[in-house]
MIKOLPA-749671 format. One record per residue (C-alpha): residue in three letters; y, z, x. Coordinates in steps of 0.05 Angstrom, whole numbers, plus 5000, padded with zeros to 4 digits. Example, Ala and Ser with C-alpha at 12.3 -4.5 7.8 and 13.67 -1.06 7.14 Angstrom:
BEGIN
<rec><type>ALA</type><Y>4910</Y><Z>5156</Z><X>5246</X></rec>
<rec><type>SER</type><Y>4979</Y><Z>5143</Z><X>5273</X></rec>
END
This chain:
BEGIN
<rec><type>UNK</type><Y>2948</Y><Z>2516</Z><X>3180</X></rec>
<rec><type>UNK</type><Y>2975</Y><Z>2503</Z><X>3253</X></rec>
<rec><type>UNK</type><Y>3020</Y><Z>2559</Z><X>3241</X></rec>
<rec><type>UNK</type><Y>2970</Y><Z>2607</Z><X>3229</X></rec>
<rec><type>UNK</type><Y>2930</Y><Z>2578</Z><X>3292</X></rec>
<rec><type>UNK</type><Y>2990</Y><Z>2583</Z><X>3339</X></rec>
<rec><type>UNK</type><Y>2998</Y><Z>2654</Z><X>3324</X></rec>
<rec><type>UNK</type><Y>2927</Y><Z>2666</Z><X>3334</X></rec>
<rec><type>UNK</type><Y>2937</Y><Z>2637</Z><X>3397</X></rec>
<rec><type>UNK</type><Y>2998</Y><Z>2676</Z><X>3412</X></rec>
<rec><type>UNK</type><Y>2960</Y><Z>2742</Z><X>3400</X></rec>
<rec><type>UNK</type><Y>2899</Y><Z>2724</Z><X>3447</X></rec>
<rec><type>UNK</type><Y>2910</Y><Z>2737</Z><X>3520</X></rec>
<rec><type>UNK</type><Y>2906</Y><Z>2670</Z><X>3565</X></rec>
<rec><type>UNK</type><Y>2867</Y><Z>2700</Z><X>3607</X></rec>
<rec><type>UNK</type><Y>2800</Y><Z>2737</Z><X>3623</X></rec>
<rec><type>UNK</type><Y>2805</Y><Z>2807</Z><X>3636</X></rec>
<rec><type>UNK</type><Y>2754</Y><Z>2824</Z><X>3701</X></rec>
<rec><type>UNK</type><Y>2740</Y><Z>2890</Z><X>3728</X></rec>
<rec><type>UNK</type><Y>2722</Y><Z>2907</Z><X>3804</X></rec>
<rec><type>UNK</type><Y>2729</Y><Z>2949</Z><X>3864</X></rec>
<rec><type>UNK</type><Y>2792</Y><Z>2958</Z><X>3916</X></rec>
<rec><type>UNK</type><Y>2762</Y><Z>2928</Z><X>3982</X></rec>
<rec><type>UNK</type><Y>2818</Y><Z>2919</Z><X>4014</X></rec>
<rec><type>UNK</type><Y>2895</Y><Z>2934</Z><X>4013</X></rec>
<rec><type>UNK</type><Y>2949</Y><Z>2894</Z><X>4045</X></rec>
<rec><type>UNK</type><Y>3023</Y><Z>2881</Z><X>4043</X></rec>
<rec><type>UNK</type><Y>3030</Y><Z>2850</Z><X>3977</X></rec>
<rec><type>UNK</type><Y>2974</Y><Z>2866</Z><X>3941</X></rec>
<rec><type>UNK</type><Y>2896</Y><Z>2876</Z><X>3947</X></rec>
<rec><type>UNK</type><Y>2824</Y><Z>2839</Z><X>3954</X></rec>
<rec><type>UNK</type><Y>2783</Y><Z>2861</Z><X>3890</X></rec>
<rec><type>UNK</type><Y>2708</Y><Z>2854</Z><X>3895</X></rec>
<rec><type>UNK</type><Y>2688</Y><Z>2834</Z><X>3823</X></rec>
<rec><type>UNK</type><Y>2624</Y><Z>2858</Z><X>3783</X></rec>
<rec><type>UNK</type><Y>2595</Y><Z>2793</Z><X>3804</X></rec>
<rec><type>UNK</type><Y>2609</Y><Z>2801</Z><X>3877</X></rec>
<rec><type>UNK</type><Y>2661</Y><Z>2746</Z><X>3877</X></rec>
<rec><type>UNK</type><Y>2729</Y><Z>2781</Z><X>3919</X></rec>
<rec><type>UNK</type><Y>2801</Y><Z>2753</Z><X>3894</X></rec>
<rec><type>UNK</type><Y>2867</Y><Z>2771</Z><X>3928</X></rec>
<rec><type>UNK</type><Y>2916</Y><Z>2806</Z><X>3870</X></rec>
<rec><type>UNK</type><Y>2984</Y><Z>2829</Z><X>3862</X></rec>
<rec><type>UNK</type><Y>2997</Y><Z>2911</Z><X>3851</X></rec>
<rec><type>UNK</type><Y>2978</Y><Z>2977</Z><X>3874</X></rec>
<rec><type>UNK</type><Y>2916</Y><Z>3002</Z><X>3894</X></rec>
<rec><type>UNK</type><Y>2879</Y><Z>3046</Z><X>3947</X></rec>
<rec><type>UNK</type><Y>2813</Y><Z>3023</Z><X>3975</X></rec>
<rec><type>UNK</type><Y>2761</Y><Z>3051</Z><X>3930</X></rec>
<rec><type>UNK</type><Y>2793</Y><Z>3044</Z><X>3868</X></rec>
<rec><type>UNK</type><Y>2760</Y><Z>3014</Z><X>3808</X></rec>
<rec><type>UNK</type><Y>2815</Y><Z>2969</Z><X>3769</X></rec>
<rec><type>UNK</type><Y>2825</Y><Z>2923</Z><X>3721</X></rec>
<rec><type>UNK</type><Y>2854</Y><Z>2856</Z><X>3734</X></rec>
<rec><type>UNK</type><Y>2887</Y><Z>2803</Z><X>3696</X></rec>
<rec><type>UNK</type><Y>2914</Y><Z>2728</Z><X>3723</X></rec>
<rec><type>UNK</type><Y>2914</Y><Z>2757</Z><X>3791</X></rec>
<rec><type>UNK</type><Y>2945</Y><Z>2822</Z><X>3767</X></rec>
<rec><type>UNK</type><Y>2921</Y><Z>2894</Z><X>3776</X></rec>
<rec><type>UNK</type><Y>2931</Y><Z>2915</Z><X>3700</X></rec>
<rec><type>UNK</type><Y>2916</Y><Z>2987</Z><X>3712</X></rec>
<rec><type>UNK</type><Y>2856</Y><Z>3037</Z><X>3722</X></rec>
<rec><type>UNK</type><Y>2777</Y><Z>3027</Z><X>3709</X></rec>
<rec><type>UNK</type><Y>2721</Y><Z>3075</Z><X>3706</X></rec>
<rec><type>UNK</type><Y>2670</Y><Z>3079</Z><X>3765</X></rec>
<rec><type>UNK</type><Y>2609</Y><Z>3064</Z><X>3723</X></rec>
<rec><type>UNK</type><Y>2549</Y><Z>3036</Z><X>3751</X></rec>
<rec><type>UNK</type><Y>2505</Y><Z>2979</Z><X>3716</X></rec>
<rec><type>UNK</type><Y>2438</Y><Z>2985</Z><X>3684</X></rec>
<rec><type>UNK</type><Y>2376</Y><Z>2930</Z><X>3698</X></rec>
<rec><type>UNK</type><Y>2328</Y><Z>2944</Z><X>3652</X></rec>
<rec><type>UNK</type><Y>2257</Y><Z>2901</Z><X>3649</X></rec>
<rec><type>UNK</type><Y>2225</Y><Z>2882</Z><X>3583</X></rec>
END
C-alpha cells in the first residue's frame, strides 16, 4: 500500500501554485504581488504588468488578467 502512496505522492506537486501581478523587475528575477496582496521575490522572466503564475519561487509561465468577483448574499 506504501507503494501506491509514494507514487501518489510522486505525481502531486510539492508545492502550491499562486498567481499574481509583475510589480517589479530586477536583475535576477521579479517581486510578484499575489491575489492576496502578499509580494514575493521570484526567479524568471517577466515585464512589469504581467500576470504569471508562480511555483516554489518560480515564474511557471503566463496567467490571465482576470479580475475577482465579491458578491453579497
Amino acid at each position: 500500500m506504501s507503494n501506491l502512496y509514494k507514487r501518489l505522492l510522486g505525481v502531486l506537486p510539492s508545492e502550491p501554485r499562486d498567481k499574481g501581478e509583475v510589480v517589479a523587475v530586477h536583475t535576477d528575477g521579479a517581486t510578484v504581488e499575489l491575489v492576496t496582496g502578499t509580494r514575493v521575490r521570484v526567479r524568471g522572466d517577466a515585464q512589469v504588468g504581467d500576470h504569471v503564475f508562480i511555483r516554489g519561487r518560480q515564474i511557471e509561465g503566463p496567467a490571465p488578467a482576470l479580475s475577482g468577483v465579491d458578491q453579497t448574499i
